[in-house]
N, C-alpha and C positions, 0 to 999 in steps of 0.2 A: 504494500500500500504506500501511495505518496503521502508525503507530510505535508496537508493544502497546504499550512502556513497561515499567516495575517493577511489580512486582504493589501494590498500596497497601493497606495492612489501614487500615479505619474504624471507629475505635475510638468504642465506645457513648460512655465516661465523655466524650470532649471532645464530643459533641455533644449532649450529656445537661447539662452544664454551660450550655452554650447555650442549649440550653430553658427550666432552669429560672432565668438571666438575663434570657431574655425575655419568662418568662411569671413571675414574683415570685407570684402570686396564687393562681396554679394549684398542686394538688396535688402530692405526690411520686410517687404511682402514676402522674399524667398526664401528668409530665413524663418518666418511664421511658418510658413506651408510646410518645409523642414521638418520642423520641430514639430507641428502638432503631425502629420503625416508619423515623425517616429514615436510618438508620444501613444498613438493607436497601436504601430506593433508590438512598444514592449508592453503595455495593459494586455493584448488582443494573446502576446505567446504566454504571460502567465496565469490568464484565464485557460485555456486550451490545453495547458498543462494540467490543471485543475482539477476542470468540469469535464474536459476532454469534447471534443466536435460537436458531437450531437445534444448535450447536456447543455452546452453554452450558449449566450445571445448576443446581440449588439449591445443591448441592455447592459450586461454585464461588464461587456468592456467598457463600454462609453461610464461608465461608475468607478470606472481603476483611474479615468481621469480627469480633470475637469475643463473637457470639453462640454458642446450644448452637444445636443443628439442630431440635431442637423448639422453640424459642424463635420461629423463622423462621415454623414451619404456625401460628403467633396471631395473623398479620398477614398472610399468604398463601395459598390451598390450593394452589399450585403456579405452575409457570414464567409459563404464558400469563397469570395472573390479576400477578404480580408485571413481565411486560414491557409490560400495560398499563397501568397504575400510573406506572411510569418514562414512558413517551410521553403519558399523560393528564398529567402533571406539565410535561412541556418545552411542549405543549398550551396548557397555562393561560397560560401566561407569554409566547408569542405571540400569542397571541389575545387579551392585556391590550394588549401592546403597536401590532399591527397597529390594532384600534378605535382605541386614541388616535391614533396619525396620521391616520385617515380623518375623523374627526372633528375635526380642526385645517383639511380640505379646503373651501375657497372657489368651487371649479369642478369638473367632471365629469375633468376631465384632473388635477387636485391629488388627486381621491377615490381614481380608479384607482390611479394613478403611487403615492401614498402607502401605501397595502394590498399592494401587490406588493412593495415597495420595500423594508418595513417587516421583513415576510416575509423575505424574500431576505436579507438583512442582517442578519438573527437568526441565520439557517443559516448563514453564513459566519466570522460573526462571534464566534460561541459555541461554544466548542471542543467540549464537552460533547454540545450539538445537534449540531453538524455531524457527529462522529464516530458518533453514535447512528444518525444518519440514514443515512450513507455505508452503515455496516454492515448495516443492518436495511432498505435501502428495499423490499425485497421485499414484506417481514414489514408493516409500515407499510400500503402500498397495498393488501395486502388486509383494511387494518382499515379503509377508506374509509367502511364505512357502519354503523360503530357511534358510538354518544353520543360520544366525542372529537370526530370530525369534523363530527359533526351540528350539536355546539356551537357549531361556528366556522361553518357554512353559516346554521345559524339567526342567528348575529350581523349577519353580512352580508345576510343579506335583510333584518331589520330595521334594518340605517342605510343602504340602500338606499331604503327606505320613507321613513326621515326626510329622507333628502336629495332624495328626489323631490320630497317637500310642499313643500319650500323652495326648491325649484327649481336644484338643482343639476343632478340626475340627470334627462333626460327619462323619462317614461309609460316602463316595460318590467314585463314581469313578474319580481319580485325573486326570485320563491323556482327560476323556472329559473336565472336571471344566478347567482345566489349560487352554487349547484351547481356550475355550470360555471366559474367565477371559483376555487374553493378547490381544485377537481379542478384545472383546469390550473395552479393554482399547488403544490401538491402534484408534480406531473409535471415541473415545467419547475425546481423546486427539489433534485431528484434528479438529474435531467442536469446542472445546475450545478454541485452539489456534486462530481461528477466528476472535473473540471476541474483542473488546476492553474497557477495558484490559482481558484476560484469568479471566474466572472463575473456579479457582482453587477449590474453598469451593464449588462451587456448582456439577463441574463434578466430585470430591469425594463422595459427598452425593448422588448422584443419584446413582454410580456405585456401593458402597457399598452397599445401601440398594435393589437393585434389587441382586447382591450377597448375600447377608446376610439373605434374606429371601428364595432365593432360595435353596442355601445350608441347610436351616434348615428344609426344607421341603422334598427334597431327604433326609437328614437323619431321618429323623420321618417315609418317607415311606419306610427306607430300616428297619427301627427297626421295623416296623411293618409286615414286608413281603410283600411290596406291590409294 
């Protein structure tokens, strides 16, 4: 069970301040829209954490901060468009982080090991992710085949590609491996998350080595014609 916690209201002015800190250049209109725009994800991911998708409202978020409830429809038209938002957002920030390990990988067993690894370690590691996940993996897996996911299938076929040319990765074809490479890591990062605590070292060993020997055997049977 999660620990809901205290309700937390997210207040626009302090993250309104933040913006227009970090953005000096930018306007005062664009630093409102900023702020209250992120001021609805982070109320919107730890409601969702919470209550989880279907339990939750607008309602509920628009209460984490002190926006008007109209203020919310200028930057949302509703739940499902605001809980994609929130996971296209945890999205980016693994999928920045998993490429750059993969691309530190010297061998076919550093490229794997490091993408699963990288993944897994995010989920555990980030209270935020992990709890979003925990709550929502329903909701999540049957968003597998919209542009979130796609983003990340598309990354990995292409440094699939590049690490073939280089001769990391044997001859396979990227765009199936990739597929099935982010679906089992999606799968096997939801059983983990389970856990108490997340076994991180374990759902890396397992995903690698069922990758690691598969890849090597589509490449042996494509160098052999077969």
């Amino acid at each position: 069970m999660l620990d809901r916690g205290p309700c937390v209201l997210v207040p626009v002015r302090s993250v309104l301040a933040m913006t227009v800190a970090a953005e000096p250049s930018g306007g005062r209109r664009a630093a409102t829209k900023a702020a209250n725009r992120a001021a609805i994800l982070d109320a919107a991911r730890a409601v969702f954490s919470e209550l989880g998708f279907g339990g939750a409202t607008v309602r509920d978020v628009i209460r984490r901060t002190d926006l008007a409830s109209g203020t919310f429809y200028n930057y949302f038209p509703d739940k499902e468009s605001l809980f994609r938002a929130v996971v296209e957002e945890s999205a980016e920030k693994v999928r920045a982080r998993v490429r750059a390990a993969r691309r530190q990988a010297r061998s076919l067993e550093e490229f794997v090991t490091a993408g699963f690894g990288e993944y897994f370690s995010f989920l555990a590691d980030d209270p935020e992710a992990f709890a979003l996940m925990r709550r929502n993996s329903g909701t999540i897996r049957a968003m597998f085949d919209e542009p979130i996911f796609g983003a990340g299938i598309d990354e990995l076929a292409a440094d699939l590609r590049t690490a073939m040319k280089i001769g990391i990765v044997p001859r396979i074809d990227p765009d199936y491996m990739a597929a099935a490479m982010v679906g089992a890591a999606l799968e096997v990062g939801v059983a983990m998350i389970q856990r108490e605590p997340p076994d991180v070292a374990g759902a890396t060993q397992l995903a690698t080595l069922v990758f690691l020997g598969g890849i090597e055997r589509l490449g042996a049977a494509r160098d052999h014609g077969t």
